[in-house]
C-alpha positions in Angstrom: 130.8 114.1 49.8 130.2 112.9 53.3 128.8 110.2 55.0 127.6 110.7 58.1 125.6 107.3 60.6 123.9 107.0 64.0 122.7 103.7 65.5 119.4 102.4 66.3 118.8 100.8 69.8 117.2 98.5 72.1 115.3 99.7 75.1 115.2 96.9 78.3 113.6 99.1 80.8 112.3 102.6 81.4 110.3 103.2 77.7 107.6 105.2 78.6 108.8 107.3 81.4 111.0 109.2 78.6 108.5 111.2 77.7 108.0 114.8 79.3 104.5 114.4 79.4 105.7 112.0 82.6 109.0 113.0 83.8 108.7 116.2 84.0 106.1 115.6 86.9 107.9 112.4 88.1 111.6 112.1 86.4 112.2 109.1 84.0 115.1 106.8 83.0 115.9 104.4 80.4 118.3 101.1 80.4 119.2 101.2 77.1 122.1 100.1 73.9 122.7 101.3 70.9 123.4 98.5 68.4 125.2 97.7 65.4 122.6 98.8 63.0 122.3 101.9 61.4 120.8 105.2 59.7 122.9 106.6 56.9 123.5 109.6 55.4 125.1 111.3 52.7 125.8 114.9 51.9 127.3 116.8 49.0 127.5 120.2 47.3 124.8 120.4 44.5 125.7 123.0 41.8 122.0 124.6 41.5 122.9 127.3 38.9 123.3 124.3 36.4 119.9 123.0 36.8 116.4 124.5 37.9 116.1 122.7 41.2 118.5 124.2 44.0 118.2 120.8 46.4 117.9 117.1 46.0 116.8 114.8 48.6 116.6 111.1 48.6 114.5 108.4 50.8 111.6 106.5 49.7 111.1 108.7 46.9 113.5 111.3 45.3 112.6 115.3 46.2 113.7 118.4 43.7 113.1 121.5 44.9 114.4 125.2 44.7 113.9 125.9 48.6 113.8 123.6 51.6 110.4 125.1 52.8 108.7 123.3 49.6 110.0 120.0 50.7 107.1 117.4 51.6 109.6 114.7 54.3 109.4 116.8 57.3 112.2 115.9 58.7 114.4 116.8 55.6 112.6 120.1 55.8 112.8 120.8 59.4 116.6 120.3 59.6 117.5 121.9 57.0 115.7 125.1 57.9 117.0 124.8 61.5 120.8 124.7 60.3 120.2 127.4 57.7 120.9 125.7 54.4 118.3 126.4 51.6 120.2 125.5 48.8 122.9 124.0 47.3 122.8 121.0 48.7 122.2 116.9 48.2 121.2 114.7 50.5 120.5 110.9 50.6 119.5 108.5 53.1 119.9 104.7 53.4 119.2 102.5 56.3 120.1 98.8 57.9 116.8 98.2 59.1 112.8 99.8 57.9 111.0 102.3 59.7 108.5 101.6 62.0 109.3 98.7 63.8 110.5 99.3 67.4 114.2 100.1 67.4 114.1 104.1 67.4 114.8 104.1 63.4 113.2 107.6 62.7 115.1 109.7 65.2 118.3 107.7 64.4 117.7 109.1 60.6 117.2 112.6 62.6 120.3 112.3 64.2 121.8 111.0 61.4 120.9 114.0 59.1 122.3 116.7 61.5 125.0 115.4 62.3 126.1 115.2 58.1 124.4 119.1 58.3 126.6 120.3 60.8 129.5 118.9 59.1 128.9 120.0 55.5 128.9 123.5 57.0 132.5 122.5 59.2 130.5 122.7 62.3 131.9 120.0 64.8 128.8 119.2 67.9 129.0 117.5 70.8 126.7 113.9 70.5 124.5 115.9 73.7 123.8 118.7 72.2 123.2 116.6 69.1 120.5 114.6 71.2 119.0 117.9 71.8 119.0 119.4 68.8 117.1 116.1 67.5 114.7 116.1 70.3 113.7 119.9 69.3 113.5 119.5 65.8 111.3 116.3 66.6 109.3 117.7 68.8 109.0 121.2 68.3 109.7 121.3 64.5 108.3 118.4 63.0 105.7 118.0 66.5 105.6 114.6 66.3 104.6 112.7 69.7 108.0 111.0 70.1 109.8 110.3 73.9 113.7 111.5 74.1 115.8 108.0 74.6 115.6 108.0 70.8 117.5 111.2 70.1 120.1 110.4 73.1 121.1 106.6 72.0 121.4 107.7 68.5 123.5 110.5 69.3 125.8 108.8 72.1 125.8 105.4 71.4 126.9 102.6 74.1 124.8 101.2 77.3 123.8 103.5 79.1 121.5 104.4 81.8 119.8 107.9 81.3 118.2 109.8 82.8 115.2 112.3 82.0 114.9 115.9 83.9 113.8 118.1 81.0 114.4 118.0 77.2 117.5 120.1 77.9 119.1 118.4 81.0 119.6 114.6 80.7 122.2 112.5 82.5 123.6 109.7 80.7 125.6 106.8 82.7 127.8 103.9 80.8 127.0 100.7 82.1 130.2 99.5 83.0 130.6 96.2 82.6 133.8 94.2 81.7 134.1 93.1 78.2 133.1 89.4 79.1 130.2 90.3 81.4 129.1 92.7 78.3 129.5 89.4 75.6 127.9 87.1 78.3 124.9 89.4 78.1 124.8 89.8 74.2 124.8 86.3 73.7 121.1 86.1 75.5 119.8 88.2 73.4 117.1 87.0 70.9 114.9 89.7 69.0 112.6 88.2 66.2 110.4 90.3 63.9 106.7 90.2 64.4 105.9 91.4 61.0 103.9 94.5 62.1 104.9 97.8 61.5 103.2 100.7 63.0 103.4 104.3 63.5 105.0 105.0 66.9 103.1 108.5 67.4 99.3 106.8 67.1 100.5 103.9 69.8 102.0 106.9 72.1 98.7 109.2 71.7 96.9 106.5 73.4 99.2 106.2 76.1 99.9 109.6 76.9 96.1 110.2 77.5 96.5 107.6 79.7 99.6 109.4 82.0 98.0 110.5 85.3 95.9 107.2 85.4 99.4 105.1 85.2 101.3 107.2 87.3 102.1 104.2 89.5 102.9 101.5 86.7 105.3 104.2 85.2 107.0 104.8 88.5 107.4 100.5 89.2 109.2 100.7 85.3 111.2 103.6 86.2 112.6 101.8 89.3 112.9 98.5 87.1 115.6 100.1 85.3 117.8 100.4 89.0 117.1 97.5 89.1 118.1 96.4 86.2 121.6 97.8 86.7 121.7 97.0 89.8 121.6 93.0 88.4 124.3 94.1 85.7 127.0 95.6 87.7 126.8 93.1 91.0 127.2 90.4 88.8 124.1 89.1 89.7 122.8 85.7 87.4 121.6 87.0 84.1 118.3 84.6 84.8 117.4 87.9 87.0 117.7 90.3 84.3 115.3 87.9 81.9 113.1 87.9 84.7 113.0 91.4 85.8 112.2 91.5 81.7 109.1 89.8 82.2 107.7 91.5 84.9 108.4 94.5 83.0 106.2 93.6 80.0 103.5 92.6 82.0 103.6 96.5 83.4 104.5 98.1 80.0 101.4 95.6 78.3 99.0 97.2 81.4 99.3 100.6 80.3 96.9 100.6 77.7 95.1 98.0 75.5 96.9 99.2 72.3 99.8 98.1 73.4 99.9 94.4 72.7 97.0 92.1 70.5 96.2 88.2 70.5 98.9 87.9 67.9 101.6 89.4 70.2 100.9 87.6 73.1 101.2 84.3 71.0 104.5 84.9 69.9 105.7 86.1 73.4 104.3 82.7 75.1 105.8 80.5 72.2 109.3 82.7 73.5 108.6 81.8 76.6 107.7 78.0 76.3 110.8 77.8 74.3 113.0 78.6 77.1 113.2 82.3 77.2 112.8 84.0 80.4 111.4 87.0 79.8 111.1 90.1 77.0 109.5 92.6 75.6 108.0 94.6 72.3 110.8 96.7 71.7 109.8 100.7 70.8 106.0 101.8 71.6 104.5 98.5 71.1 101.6 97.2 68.7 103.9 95.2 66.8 107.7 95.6 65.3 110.6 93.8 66.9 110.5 91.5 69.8 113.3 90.8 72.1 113.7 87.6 74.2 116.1 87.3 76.7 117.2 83.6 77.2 120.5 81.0 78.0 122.6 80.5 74.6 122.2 77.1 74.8 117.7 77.5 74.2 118.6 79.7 70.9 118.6 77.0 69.1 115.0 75.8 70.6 114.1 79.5 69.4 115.1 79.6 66.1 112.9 76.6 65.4 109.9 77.8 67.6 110.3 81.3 65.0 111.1 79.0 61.7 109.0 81.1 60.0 109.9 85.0 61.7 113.0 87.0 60.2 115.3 86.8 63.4 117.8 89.9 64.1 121.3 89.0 65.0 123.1 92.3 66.5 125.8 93.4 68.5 125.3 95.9 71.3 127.3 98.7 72.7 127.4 100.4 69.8 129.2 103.7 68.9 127.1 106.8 68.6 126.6 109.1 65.5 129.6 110.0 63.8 130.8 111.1 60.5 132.4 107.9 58.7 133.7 109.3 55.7 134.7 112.7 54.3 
């Protein structure tokens, strides 16, 4: 058996402009880390000609069947038929955090899953061609309406800027910070649960019919992300990044009414009043996780202003997908 794991992530700047319905025309970029929670999965010969099912899958619910085409999770499906298995094979996936709440959980499983394929047939990949592969089968295979800084954080891991061109060429740049300016910035960080969860792909739809009429918004968030380095690696005060934060919520919260509801915008002004600078929804938006960006010393006046909201502790910088047992 094999274990195979890619990381979930947080998005500061750029979501939105990852999507090739936009930078194709325009080019896009993300400021993004992958963090310390993750997408599991596990892989192992299945001896078919003892029993009258030839694979076994494992989520939410448990899947026998004799081929992969009969398989009802997509995403099982789609991967398996891309790296040619149809049989003989079990498969099981776990996860640190649910599905649907901002943090890029479906295409870490993605990743997660071919990376373990590639390995159960001794195939080594590199984590970009792993990002691509992911983006194809999401897009293409399964045809979901998902971005591509997904795919590439889950694959790569660390904090990076990237950079969108096509589904096929992407740059990706570490942010290189020392490893006190990095822990300096991870202790600001504040993300806090909403309790919503939503399907990315029916926020997205909205937006994306919405592309040419933002064209300007998207470029301001795409330069935000500049920006944002920019106030990272000049050691610049971190109250500029929490700023820059704000302002780029009030853009991303512009783009379309689906975005953000009475409920949202209470909890981010209770942030706020608390002592937070600035954040964001993190993912699509319409609920999931919300990230605050504030001193150390005000988490404390957070924590009480969200008494009542599960609050996510997590270390950033994470590695990408790799195989962690085998």
């Amino acid at each position: 058996m094999l274990i195979s794991r890619a990381p979930v992530r947080i998005s500061f700047f750029g979501g939105g402009t990852d999507y090739p319905e936009y930078f194709l025309k325009e080019g896009g970029a993300v400021l993004a880390t992958a963090i310390n929670k993750f997408s599991f999965v596990t892989a192992s010969p299945f001896p078919s000609h003892l029993f009258d099912y030839s694979i076994r899958v494992s989520y939410r619910k448990v899947e026998l069947v004799k081929t992969a085409s009969e398989l009802e999770h997509s995403v099982y499906r789609e991967c398996l038929k891309f790296c040619g298995l149809e049989k003989d094979i079990e498969l099981h996936n776990v996860a640190d955090l649910p599905a649907f709440t901002g943090l890029g959980s479906s295409s870490a499983f993605t990743v997660s899953l071919l990376q373990a394929l590639h390995s159960f047939k001794g195939e080594f990949i590199k984590p970009l061609d792993l990002a691509y592969e992911a983006i194809y089968v999401e897009r293409h295979l399964v045809k979901d309406r998902v971005g591509c800084q997904d795919q590439l954080m889950a694959a790569m891991g660390g904090f990076n800027l990237v950079e969108f061109r096509t589904e096929t060429d992407i740059a990706v740049t570490r942010v290189p910070l020392s490893p006190e300016r990095l822990a300096e910035f991870e202790s600001h960080i504040f993300i806090v649960f909403t309790g919503i969860k939503r399907k990315a792909a029916k926020v997205v739809a909205q937006q994306l019919k919405r592309v040419a009429d933002n064209t300007e918004t998207l470029k301001k968030m795409r330069q935000m992300v500049d920006q944002g380095w920019n106030i990272l690696t000049d050691n610049q005060p971190l109250s500029a990044f929490g700023e820059l934060l704000h302002q780029a919520w009030v853009a991303k919260r512009s783009l379309d009414t689906v975005i953000s509801n009475p409920e949202i915008d209470q909890l981010y002004q209770l942030g706020r009043e608390a002592g937070a600078w600035g954040g964001k929804l993190l993912g699509a938006g319409a609920g999931g996780f919300m990230l605050f960006f504030a001193p150390p010393e005000l988490h404390d006046n957070l924590e009480k202003t969200f008494a009542n909201h599960q609050v996510l502790s997590v270390k950033i910088n994470a590695p990408g997908s790799q195989i962690i047992f085998s």
